[in-house]
N, C-alpha and C positions, 0 to 999 in steps of 0.2 A: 484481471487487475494488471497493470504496469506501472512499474515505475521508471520513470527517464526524465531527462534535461527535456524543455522547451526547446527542439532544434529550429533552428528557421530555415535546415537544407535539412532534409528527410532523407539524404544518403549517409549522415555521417550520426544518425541514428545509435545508442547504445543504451541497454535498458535490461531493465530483469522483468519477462510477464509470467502471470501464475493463471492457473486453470484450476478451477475450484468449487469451492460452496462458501458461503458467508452467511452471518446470521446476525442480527440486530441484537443486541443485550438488552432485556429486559428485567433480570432480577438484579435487585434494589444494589443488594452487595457487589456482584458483579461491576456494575458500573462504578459504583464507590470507588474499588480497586484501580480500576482502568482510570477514573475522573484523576486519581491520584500519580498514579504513573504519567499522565499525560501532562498534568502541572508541575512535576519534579522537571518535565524534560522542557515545560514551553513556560516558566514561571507567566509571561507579559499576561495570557491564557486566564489568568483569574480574572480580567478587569471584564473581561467578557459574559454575557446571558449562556453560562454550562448548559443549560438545560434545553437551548435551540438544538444542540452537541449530541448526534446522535452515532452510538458506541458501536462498532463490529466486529464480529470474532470472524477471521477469514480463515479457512482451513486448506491450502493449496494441495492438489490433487496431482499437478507436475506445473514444472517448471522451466522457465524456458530463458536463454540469454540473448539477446535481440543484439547484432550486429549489421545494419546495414551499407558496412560499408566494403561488405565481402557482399555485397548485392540485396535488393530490397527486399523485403520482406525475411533475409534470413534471421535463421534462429538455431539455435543448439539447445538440445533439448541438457538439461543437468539433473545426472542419476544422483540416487542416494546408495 
């Protein structure tokens, strides 16, 4: 998974990616929770079909900070 800006120069690149497992939420309560936290934070989010909305639990396994403007592709890994 990564998160970043849309760059439209790919040198000046900066992002957080993660290396991991994810998994689809399937029980009922689960999703309730998340359906909830997700409309506190995006309220416009109600006018929308939730139920296209499908929920993932991502478990990031390491971590990385994407700099490409110290050269392409670099990354620094980030300990815990």
């Amino acid at each position: 998974m990564a998160i970043e800006e849309d760059y439209p120069d790919w040198m000046k690149i900066k992002g957080v990616q993660l290396g991991g497992s994810a998994e689809v939420l399937i029980k009922k309560e689960e999703i309730a929770r998340v359906q909830k936290l997700y409309l506190d934070k995006f309220p416009f989010v109600a006018n929308f079909p939730l139920s296209d909305i499908v929920f993932c639990q991502v478990t990031p396994k390491i971590i990385y900070f994407l700099d490409y403007e110290k050269g392409f592709d670099h990354r620094d890994i980030i300990e815990n």
